[in-house]
BABADREN-676154 format. One record per residue (C-alpha): residue number from 1; residue in three letters; chain; x, y, z. Coordinates in pm, 1 decimal. Example, Ala and Ser with C-alpha at 12.3 -4.5 7.8 and 13.67 -1.06 7.14 Angstrom:
# BABADREN-676154
[1,'ALA','A',[1230.0,-450.0,780.0]]
[2,'SER','A',[1367.0,-106.0,714.0]]
//
This chain:
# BABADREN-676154
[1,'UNK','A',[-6773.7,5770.6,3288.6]]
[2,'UNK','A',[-6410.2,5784.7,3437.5]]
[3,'UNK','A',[-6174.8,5914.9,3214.6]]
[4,'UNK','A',[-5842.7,5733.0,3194.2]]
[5,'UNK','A',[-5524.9,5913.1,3252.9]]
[6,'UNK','A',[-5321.1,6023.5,2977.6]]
[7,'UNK','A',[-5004.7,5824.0,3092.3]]
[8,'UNK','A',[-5213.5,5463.8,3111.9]]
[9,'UNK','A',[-5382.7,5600.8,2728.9]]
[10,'UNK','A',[-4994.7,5638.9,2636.2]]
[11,'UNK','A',[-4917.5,5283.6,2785.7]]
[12,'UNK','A',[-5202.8,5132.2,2615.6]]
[13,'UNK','A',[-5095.1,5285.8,2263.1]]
[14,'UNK','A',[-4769.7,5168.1,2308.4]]
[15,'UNK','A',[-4863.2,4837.2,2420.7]]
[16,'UNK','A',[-5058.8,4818.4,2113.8]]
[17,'UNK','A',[-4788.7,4940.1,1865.7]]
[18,'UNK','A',[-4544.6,4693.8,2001.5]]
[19,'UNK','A',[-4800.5,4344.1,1996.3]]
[20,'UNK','A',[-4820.6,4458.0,1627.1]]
[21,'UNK','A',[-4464.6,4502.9,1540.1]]
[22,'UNK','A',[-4231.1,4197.1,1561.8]]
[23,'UNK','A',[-3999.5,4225.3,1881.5]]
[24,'UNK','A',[-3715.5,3995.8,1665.3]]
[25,'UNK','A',[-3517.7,3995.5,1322.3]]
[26,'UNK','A',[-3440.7,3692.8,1218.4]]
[27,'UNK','A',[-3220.7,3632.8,868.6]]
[28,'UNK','A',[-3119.8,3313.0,728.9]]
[29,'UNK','A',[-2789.2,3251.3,474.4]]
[30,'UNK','A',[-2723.9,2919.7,313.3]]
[31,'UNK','A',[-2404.5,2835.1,211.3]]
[32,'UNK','A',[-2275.1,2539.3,67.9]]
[33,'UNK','A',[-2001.1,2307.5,149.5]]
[34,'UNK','A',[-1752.9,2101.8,-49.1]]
[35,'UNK','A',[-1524.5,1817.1,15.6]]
[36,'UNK','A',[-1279.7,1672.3,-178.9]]
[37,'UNK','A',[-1232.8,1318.3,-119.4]]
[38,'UNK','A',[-956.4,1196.7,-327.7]]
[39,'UNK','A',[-842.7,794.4,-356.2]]
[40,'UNK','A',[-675.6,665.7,-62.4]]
[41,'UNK','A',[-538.2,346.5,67.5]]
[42,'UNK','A',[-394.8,217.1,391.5]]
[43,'UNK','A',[-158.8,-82.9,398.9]]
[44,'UNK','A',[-40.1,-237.8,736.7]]
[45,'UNK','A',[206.5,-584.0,774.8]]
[46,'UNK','A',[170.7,-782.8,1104.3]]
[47,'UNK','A',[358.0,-1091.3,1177.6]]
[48,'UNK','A',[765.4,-1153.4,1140.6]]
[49,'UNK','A',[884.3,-1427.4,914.6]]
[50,'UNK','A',[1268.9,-1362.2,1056.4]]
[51,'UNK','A',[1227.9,-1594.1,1360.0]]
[52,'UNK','A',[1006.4,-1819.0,1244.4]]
[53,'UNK','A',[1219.4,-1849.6,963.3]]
[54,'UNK','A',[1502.0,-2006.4,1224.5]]
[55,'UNK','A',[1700.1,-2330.4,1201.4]]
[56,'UNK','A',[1762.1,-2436.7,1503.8]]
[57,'UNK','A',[2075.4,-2702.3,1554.9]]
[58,'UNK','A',[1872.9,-3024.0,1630.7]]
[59,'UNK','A',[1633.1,-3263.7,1368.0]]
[60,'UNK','A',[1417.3,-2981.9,1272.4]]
[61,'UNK','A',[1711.0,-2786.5,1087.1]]
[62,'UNK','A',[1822.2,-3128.7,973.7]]
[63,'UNK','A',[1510.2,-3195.4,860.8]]
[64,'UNK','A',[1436.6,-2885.3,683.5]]
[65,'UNK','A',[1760.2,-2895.8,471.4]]
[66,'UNK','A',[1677.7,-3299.3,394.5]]
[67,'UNK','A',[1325.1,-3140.7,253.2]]
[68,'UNK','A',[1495.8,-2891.0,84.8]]
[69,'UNK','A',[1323.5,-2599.2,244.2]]
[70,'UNK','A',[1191.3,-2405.0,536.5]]
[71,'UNK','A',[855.2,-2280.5,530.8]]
[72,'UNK','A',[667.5,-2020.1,753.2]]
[73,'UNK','A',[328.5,-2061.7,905.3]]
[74,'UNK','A',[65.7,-1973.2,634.0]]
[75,'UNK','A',[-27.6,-1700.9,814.7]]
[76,'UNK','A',[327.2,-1561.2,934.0]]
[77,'UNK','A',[274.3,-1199.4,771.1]]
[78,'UNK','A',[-92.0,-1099.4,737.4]]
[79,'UNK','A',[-122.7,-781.9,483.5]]
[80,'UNK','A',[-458.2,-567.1,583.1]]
[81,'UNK','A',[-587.9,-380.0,310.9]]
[82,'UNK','A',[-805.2,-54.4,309.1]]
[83,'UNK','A',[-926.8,148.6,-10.1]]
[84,'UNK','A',[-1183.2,349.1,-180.3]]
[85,'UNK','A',[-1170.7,296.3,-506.9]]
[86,'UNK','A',[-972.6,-11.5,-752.7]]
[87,'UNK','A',[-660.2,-113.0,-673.8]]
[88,'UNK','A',[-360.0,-378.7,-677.9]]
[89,'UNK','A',[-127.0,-560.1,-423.6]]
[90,'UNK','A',[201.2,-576.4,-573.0]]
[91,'UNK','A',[549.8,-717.1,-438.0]]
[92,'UNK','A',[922.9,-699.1,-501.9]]
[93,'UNK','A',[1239.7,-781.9,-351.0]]
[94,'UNK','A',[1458.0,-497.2,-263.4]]
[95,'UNK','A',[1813.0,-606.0,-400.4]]
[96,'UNK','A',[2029.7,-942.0,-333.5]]
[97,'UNK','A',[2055.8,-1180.0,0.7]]
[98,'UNK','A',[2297.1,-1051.0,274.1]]
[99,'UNK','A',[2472.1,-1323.2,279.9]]
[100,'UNK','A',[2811.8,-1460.7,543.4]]
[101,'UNK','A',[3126.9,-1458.5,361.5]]
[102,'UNK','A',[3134.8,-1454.5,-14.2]]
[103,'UNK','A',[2869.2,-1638.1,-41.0]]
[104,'UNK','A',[2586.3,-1529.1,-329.7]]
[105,'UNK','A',[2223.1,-1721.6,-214.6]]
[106,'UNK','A',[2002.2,-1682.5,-528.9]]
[107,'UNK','A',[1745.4,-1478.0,-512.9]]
[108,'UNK','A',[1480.0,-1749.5,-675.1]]
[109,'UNK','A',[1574.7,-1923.4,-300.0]]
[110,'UNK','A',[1250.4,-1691.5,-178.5]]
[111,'UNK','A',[908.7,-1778.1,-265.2]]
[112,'UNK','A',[572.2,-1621.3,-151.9]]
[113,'UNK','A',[234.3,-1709.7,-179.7]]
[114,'UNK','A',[-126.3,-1618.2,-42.3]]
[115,'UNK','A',[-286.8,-1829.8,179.3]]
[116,'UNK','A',[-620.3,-1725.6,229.6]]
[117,'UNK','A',[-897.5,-1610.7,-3.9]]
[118,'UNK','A',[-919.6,-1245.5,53.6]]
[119,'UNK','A',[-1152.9,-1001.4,-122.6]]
[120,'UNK','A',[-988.0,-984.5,-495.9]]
[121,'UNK','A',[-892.1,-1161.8,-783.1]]
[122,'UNK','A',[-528.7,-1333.7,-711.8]]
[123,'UNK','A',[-245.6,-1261.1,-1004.3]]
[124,'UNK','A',[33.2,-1409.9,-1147.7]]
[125,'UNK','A',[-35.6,-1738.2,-988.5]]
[126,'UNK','A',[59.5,-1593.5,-616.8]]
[127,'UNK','A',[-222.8,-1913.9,-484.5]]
[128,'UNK','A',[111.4,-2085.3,-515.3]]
[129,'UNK','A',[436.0,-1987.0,-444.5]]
[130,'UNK','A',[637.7,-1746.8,-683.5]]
[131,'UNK','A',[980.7,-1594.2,-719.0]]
[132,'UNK','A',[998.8,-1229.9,-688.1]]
[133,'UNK','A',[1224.2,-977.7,-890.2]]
[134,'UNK','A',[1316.9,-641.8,-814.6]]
[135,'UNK','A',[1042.4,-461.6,-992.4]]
[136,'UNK','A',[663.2,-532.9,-901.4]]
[137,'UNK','A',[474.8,-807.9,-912.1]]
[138,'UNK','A',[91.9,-795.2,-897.9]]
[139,'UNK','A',[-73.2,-1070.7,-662.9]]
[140,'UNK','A',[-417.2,-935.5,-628.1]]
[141,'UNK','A',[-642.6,-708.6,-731.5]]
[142,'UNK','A',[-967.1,-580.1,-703.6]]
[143,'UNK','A',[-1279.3,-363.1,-913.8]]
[144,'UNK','A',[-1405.6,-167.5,-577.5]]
[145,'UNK','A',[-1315.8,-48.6,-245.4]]
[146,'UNK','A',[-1235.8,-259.9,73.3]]
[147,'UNK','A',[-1210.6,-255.8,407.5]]
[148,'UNK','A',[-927.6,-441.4,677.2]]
[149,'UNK','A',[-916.6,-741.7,393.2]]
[150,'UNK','A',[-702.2,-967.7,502.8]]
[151,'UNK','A',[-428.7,-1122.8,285.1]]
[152,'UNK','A',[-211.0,-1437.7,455.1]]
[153,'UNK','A',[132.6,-1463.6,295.0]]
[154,'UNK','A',[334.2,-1775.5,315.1]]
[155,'UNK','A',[719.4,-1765.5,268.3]]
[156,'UNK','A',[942.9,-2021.6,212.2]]
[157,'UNK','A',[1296.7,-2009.6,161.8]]
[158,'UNK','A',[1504.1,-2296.2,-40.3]]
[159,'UNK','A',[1758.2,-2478.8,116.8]]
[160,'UNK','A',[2075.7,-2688.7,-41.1]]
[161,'UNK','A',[2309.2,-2897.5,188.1]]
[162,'UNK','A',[2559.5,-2784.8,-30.0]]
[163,'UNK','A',[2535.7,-2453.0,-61.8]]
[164,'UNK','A',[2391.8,-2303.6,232.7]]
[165,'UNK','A',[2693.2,-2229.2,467.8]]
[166,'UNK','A',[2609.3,-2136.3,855.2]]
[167,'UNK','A',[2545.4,-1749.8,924.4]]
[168,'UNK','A',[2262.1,-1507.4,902.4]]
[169,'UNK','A',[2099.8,-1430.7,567.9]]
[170,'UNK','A',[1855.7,-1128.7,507.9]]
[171,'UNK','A',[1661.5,-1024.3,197.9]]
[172,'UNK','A',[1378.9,-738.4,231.9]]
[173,'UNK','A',[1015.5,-716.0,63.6]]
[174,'UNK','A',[799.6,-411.7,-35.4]]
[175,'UNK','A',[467.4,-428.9,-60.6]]
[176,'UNK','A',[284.3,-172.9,-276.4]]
[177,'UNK','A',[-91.1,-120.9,-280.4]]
[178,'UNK','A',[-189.5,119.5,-573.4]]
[179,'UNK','A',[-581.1,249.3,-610.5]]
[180,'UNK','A',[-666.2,353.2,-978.0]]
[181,'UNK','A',[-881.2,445.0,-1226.8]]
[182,'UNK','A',[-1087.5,151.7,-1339.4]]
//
């Protein structure tokens, strides 16, 4: 019988020492994570009323102030609503007309309404037109979260032959949407 060399007998045993010993560590950690998600709401306003809101010098103005009023497209200013949680549409008018002159329009000259039938329960009678004040008014509402809902305002602004002198008249709205507690 051959012998085998010492070196290959020391190759061999160490060949066999490492195929019984793992040639890896491995250790695993969990950790955990946390976010905080807290309510949230997005509100944008397409559309401008202020030029479709223009009497022009021909029988449409004429016609407008024999009606008593000119009205916007029912879907001049479209509100789009995002939330996650309960919330409410509210409006207000921020102060007095800009009138010309010395003129004082009254306010109760502006009315809104909603259009459409958006996602939510519609307040204060806002399905038809309504005067606003200068602290909020709720128009809709809703018990859950939503998504780009759509809500169509209609404006319309009154009109008096005798009242209404020529110039530019401004007024401002803000819109407020509010998520909640239920």
């Amino acid at each position: 019988m051959r012998s085998v060399r010492p070196s290959f007998r020391l190759f061999l045993c160490a060949l066999l020492t490492l195929s019984l010993c793992p040639i890896f560590a491995q250790e695993i950690q969990t950790t955990s994570l946390t976010v905080a998600v807290p309510r949230l709401s997005a509100l944008n306003i397409s559309g401008d009323v202020s030029g479709i809101l223009t009497l022009s010098v021909d029988a449409a103005g004429e016609s407008a102030f024999d009606a008593g009023f000119i009205e916007s497209a029912a879907d001049a200013t479209t509100l789009t609503l995002s939330t996650n949680d309960t919330w409410d549409l509210n409006v207000k008018r921020n102060g007095e007309w800009s009138c010309p002159g010395a003129y004082d329009k009254a306010e109760d000259d502006l009315v809104i309404k909603i259009t459409n039938t958006p996602t939510g329960t519609i307040q204060n009678g806002a399905d038809s037109y309504i005067t606003l004040s200068t602290t909020d008014t709720e128009i809709l509402s809703h018990d859950s979260a939503v998504t780009d809902n759509a809500v169509d305002i209609q404006t319309k602004v009154l009109l008096d032959w005798t009242k209404d002198i020529p110039g530019s008249y401004s007024i401002s709205l803000t819109y407020t949407l509010t998520t909640h507690l239920p």
